[in-house]
KEBANU-475905 format. One line per 5 residues: number of its first residue (from 0); their letters; for each residue z, x, y of C-alpha. Coordinates in nm, 2 decimals, padded with zeros to 4 digits. Example, Ala and Ser with C-alpha at 12.3 -4.5 7.8 and 13.67 -1.06 7.14 Angstrom:
2
0> AS> 00.78,01.23,-00.45 | 00.71,01.37,-00.11
This chain:
265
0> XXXXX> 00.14,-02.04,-02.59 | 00.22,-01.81,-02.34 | 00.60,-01.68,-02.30 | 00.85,-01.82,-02.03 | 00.78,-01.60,-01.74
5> XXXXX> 01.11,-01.39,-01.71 | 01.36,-01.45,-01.38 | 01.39,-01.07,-01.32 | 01.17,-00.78,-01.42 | 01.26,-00.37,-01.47
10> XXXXX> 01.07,-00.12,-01.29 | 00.83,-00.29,-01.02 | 00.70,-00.06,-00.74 | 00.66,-00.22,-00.42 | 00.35,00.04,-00.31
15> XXXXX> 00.35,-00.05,00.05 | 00.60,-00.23,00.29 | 00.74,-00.17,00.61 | 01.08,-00.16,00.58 | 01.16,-00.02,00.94
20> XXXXX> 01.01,-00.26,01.12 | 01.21,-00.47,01.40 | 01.23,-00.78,01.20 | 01.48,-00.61,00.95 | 01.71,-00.47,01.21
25> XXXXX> 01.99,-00.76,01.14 | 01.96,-00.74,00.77 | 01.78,-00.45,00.61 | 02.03,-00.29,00.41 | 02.07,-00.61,00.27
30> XXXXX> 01.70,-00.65,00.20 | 01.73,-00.31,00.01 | 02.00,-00.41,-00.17 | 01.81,-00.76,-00.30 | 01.50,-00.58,-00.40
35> XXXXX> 01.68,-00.35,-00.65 | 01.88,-00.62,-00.78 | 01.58,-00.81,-00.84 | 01.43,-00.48,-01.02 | 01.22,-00.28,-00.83
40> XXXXX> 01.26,00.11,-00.94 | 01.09,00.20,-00.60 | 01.00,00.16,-00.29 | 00.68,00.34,-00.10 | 00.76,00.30,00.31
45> XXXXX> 00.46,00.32,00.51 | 00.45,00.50,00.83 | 00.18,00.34,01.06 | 00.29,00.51,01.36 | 00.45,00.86,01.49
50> XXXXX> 00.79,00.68,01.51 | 00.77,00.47,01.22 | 00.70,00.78,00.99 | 00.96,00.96,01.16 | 01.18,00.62,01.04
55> XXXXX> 01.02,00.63,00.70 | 01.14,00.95,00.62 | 01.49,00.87,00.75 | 01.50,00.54,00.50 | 01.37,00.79,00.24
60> XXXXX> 01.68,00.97,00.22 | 01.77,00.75,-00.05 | 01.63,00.87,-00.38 | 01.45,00.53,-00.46 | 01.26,00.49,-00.15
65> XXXXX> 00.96,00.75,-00.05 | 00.74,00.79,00.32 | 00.43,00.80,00.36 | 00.32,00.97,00.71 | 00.03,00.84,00.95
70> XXXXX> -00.10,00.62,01.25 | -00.27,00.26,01.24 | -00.60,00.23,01.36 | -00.48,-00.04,01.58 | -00.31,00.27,01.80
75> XXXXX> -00.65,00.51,01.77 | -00.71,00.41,02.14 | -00.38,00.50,02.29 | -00.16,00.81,02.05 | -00.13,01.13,02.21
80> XXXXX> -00.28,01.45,02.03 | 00.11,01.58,01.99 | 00.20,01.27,01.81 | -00.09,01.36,01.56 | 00.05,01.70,01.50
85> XXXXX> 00.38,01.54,01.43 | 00.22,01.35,01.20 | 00.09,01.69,01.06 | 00.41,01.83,01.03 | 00.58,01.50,00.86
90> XXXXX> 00.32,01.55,00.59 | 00.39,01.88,00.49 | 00.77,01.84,00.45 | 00.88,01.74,00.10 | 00.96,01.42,00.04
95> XXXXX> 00.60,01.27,00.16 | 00.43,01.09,-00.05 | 00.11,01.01,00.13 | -00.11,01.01,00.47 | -00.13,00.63,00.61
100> XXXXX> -00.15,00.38,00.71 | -00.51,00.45,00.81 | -00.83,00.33,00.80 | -01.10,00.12,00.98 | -01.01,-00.25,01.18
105> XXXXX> -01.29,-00.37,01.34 | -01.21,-00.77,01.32 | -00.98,-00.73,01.65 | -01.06,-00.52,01.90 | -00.68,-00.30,01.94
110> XXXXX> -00.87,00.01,01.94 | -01.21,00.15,01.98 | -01.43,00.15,01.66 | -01.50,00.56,01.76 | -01.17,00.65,01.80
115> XXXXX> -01.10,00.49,01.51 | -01.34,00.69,01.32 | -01.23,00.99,01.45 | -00.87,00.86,01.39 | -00.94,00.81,01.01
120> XXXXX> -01.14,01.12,00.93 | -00.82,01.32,01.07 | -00.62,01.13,00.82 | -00.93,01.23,00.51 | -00.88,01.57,00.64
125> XXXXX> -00.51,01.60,00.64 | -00.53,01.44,00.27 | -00.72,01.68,00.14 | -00.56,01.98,00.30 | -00.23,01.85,00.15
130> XXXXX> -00.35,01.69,-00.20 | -00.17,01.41,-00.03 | -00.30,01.07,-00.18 | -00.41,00.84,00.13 | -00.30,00.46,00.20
135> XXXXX> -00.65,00.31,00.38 | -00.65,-00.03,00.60 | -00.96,-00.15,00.62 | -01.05,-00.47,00.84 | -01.41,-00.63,00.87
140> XXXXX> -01.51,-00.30,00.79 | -01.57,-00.24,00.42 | -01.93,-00.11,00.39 | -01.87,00.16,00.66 | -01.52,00.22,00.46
145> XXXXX> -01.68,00.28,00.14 | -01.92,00.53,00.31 | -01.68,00.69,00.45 | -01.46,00.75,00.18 | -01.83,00.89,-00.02
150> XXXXX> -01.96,01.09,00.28 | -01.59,01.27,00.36 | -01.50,01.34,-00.09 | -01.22,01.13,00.03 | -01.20,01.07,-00.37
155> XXXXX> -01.08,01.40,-00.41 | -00.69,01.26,-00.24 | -00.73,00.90,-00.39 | -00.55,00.72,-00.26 | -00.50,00.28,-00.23
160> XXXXX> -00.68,00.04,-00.08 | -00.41,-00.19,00.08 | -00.46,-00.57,00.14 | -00.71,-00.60,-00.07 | -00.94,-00.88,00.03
165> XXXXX> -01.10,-01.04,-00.24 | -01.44,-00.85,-00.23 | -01.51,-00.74,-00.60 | -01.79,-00.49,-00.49 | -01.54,-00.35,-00.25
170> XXXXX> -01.34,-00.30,-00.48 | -01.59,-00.18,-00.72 | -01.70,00.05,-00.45 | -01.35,00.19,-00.41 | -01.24,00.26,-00.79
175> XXXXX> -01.54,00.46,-00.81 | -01.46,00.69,-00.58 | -01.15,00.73,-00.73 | -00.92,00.48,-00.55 | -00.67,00.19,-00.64
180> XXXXX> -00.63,-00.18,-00.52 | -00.32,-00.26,-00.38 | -00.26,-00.68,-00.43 | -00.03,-00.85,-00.21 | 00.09,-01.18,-00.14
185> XXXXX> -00.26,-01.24,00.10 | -00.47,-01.27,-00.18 | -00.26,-01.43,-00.48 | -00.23,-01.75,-00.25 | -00.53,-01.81,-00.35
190> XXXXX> -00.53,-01.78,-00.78 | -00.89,-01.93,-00.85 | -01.02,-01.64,-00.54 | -00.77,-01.39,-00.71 | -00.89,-01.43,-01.03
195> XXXXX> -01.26,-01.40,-00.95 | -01.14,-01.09,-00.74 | -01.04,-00.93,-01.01 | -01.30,-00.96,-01.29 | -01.41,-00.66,-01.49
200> XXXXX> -01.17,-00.42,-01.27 | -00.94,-00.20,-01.46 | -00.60,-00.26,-01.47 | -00.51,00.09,-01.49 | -00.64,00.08,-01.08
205> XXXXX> -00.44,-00.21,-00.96 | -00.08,-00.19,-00.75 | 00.17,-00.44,-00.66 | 00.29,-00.42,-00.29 | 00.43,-00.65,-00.04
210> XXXXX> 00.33,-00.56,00.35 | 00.70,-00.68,00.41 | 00.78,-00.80,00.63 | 00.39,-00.95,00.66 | 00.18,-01.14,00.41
215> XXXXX> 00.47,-01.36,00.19 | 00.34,-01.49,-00.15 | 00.37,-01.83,-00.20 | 00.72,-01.94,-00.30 | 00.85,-01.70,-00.02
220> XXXXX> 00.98,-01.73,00.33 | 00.80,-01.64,00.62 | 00.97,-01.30,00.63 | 00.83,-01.12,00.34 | 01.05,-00.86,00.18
225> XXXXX> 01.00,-00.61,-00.07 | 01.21,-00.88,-00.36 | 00.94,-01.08,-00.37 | 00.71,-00.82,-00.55 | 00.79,-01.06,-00.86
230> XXXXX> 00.63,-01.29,-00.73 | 00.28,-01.08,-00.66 | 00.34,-00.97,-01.05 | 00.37,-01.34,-01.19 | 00.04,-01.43,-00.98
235> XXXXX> -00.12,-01.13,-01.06 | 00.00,-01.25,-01.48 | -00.14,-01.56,-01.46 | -00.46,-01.47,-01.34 | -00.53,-01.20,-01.56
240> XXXXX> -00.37,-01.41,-01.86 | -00.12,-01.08,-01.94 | 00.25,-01.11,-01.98 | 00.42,-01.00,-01.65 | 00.60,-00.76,-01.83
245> XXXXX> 00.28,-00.56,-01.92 | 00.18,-00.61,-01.55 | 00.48,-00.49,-01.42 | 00.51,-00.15,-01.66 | 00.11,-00.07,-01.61
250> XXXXX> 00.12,-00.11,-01.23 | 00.48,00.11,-01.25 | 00.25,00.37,-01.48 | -00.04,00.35,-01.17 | 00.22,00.36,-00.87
255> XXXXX> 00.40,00.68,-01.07 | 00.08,00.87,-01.09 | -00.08,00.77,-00.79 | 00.21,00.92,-00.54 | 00.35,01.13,-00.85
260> XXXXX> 00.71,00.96,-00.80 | 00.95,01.05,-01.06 | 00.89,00.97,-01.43 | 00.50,01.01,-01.38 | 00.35,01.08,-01.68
């Protein structure tokens, strides 16, 4: 019989969340505060814009939260070459852990699907110019993703795959190349998807992240916060029929190495 499912667990990672976003301006120090008392050890904050990198590296002034620096497709039609630069700069300062959010999102039309691409390969570029890992969005666009990723030796940065989706040969596709699959609270509302999702891929490639304040797990409000990365580790448990306290230490070991964060080994 499998073990009681603890109330609190030691060393999560939260790989991707959004701390500076509007929706935490009443309450966000508090938010920190409840996601280390729950037990996360860190916290990756994802810059998907000039101004919300330039905010990620302010929240990373604390030594448990790290930026990553980059620009959402959804603004490939409308940022400003200087703002790119920026985004240059940000990465080569120490501190940054990684170039994203970027990627491909062709299920709404925000942007041009060319600028987009020329977007995105920027982002490849920048990666491997900085052995910066990379944190990819990708949107009704996985095939052109995955050739992408191939054609560019985006494999060389690594990088995740955020949101991932549910597609196994996505996936497949991804780890390949040298990549890892971040699982959020989008896919574990759905356990007998999730744990079809998730057949014969390597543990040793998987991450736990939120989107906060986007994509709550079930059991969660509507405002997702990075706490509730317990919640992705006891779905994530259950469908892979490990204790959650092996999911939460090997997904730690993955997040550590991936954005070599303190205590990598």
């Amino acid at each position: 019989m499998r073990r009681e499912l603890p109330a609190r667990l030691s060393d999560m990672i939260d790989t991707h969340c959004h701390l500076s976003s509007s929706q935490f301006d009443p309450d966000r120090e508090a938010v920190i505060g409840r996601a280390f008392e729950a037990g996360l050890a860190a916290i990756v904050e994802v810059g998907y814009s000039l101004e919300k990198s330039r905010r990620a590296r302010t929240l990373a002034a604390r030594p448990d939260i790290f930026a990553t620096a980059g620009i959402h497709p959804h603004e490939a039609g409308r940022f400003r070459e200087q703002d790119f630069e920026e985004i240059e700069r940000l990465a080569r300062l120490g501190g940054t852990v990684a170039i994203g959010e970027t990627g491909l999102d062709f299920y709404r039309d925000f942007a041009p699907a060319d600028a987009q691409r020329t977007l995105f390969r920027r982002h490849i570029a920048l990666a491997l110019e900085t052995s910066l890992p990379l944190v990819i969005h990708t949107r009704a666009a996985s095939d052109e993703m995955i050739a992408t990723l191939r054609e560019t030796g985006a494999g060389r940065a690594g990088g995740s795959l955020h949101a991932f989706h549910g597609d196994p040969a996505f996936a497949r596709g991804g780890i390949a190349l040298g990549f890892h699959i971040g699982i959020g609270g989008g896919l574990v509302k759905d356990p007998a998807r999730l744990r079809a999702s998730l057949e014969g891929l390597p543990l040793e490639r998987l991450l736990l992240e939120t989107d906060a304040p986007y994509l709550s797990p079930p059991g969660a409000a509507r405002r997702n916060e990075p706490a509730n990365i317990l919640l992705i580790a006891r779905a994530l448990a259950v469908a892979l029929g490990r204790d959650v306290e092996e999911i939460s230490r090997i997904t730690d070991e993955n997040a550590r190495r991936l954005f070599r964060l303190p205590g990598a080994s």
